[in-house]
N, C-alpha and C positions, 0 to 999 in steps of 0.2 A: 270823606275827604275834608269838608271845611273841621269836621273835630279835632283832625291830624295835622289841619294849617293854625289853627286856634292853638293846639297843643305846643307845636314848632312855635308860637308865635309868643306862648308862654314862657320856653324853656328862651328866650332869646331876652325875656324882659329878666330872667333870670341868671346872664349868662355869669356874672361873678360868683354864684355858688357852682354852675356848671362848671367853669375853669379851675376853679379851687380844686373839684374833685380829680377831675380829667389828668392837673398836674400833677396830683397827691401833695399838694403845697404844704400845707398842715394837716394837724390833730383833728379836725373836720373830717376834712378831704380822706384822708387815711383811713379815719373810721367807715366812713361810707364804704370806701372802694374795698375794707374787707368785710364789713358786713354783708354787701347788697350783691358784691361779685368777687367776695372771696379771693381777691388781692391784697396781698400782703406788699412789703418793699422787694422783697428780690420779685415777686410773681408780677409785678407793676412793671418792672425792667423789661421783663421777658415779655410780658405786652407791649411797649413799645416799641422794641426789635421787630417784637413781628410785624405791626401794624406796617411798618414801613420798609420791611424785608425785600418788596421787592422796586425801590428805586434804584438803580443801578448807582455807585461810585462815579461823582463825573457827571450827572444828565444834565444833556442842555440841546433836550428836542423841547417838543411840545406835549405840556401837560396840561391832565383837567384833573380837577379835586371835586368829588360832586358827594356830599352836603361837605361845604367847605365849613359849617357851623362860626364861632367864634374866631376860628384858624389857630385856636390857642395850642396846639401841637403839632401843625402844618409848616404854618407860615414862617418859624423861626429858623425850619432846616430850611427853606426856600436862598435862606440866606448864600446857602454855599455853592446853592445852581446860576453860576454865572452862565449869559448865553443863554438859558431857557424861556421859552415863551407858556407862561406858567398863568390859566384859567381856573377863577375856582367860583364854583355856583352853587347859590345858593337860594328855599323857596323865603324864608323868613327874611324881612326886611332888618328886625333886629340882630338878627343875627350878622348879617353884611354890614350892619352899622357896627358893631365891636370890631369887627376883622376888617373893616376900612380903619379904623381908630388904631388895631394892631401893627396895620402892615407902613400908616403915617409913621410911629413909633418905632420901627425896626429900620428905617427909611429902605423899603424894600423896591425894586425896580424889577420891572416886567413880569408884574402882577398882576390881572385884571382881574376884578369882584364882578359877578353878573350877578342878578336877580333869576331865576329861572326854576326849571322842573326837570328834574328827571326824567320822568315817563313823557317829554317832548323835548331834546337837548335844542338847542340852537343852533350847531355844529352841523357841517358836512360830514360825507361820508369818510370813514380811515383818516379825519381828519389829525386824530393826536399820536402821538407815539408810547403813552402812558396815560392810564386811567386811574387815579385813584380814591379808591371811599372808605372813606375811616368811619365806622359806626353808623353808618348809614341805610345800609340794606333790611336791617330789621325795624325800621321807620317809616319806609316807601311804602305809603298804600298799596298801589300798583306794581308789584315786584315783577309782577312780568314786562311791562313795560319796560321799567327799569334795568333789567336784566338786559332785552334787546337793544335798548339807548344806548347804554355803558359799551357795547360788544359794537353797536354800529360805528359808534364816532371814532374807534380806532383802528389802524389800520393793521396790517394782515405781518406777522411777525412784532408786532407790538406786546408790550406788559399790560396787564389788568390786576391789581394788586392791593391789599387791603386789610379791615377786619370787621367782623361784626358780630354780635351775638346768636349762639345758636342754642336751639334746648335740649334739653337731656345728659346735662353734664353736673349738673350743681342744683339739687331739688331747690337750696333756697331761693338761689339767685330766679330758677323758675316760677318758683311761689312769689316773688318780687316783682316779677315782669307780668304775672297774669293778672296778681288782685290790686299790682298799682299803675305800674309801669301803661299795661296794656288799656285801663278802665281810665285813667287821664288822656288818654291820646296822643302818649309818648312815644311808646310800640305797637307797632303796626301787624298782628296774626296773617299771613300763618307764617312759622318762624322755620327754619331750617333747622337738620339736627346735623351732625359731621357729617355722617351718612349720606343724607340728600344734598348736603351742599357739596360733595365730593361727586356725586352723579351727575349733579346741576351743571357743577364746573367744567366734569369731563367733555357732556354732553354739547357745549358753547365755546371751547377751548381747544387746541390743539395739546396742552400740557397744562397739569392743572397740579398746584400742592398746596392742600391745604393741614394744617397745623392750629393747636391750640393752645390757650392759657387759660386756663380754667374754663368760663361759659364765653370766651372770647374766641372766635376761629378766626384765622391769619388765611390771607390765599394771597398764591403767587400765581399766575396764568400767564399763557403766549398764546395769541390768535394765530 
């Protein structure tokens, strides 16, 4: 756990190379995202769709973003949820420092940044209406935890909606994620492959779809 908080705490002192990639800004960014995960520009498109496939047109319940990281792909659609009461928590304090910096910048309203953990949300029970983790679940030490938190704090016809890396899709992107990814304490073993997170999902969800872009899986879920 402290390698995984030190890692997060790294990638958060780092986050202008992290956002460069995340948004494919440039000639960097772009190369990484097809080297390391085999994203090209139309396959980047079709990741972002998914990642966020399932916020409904219109939302303005309550939502949690959990690892909200920099926000640098969240917070800018938050723009168009008038009316939502919109949580997004996060364990690295750097990282809540960028995305308090972002959401000044966007002059965003009914935002809140917590500090916090997954595998112990803050939250009541069925408290949100919408759960979402963008890149996060192949991070979470504790995935089981994490799995229960995410499932408890929402309430029963609610979305749980996302994406995050799974293996056995792309040997490199694999071989990236074991001898670097994984040995920094950036990703978190054991990793989902479609297969298990398709069972994972059924097994925790009332209706569960999950989809891919390359070693990226997208999930749409209803409790």
């Amino acid at each position: 756990m402290r390698k995984i908080f030190d890692a997060y705490q790294l990638v958060g002192d780092l986050s202008n190379f992290y956002d460069r990639m995340l948004t494919n800004a440039d000639l960097f960014g772009r190369l990484a995202l097809k080297i390391f995960w085999g994203l090209d520009s139309a396959a980047y498109e079709k990741f972002l769709a998914q990642a966020f496939a399932g916020i409904p047109k219109g939302f303005s319940g309550r939502l949690l973003e959990v690892p909200v990281g920099t926000g640098v792909l969240s917070l800018p659609r938050y723009r168009e949820m008038n009316g939502a009461g919109i949580f997004c928590v996060d364990l690295s304090d750097k990282m809540l420092e960028a995305a308090r910096s972002r959401t000044r910048r966007l002059n965003l309203r009914g935002v809140e940044l917590l500090r916090g953990d997954v595998a112990s949300l803050p939250f009541a029970d069925e408290f949100f209406d919408l759960v979402l983790s963008i890149n996060g679940f192949h991070v979470f030490p504790d995935k089981t935890a994490a799995w229960h938190e995410t499932r408890r704090v929402l309430r029963r016809g609610g979305i749980f909606c996302g994406c995050m890396y799974v293996k056995g899709v792309n040997r490199r992107t694999d071989f990236f994620v074991e001898k670097f990814c994984e040995r920094q304490g950036f990703f978190s073993p054991p990793h989902e492959t479609l297969t298990t997170l398709q069972v994972r999902l059924n097994e925790l969800y009332a209706r569960a779809e999950v989809t891919h872009v390359e070693s990226f899986a997208g999930f749409v879920c209803t409790k």
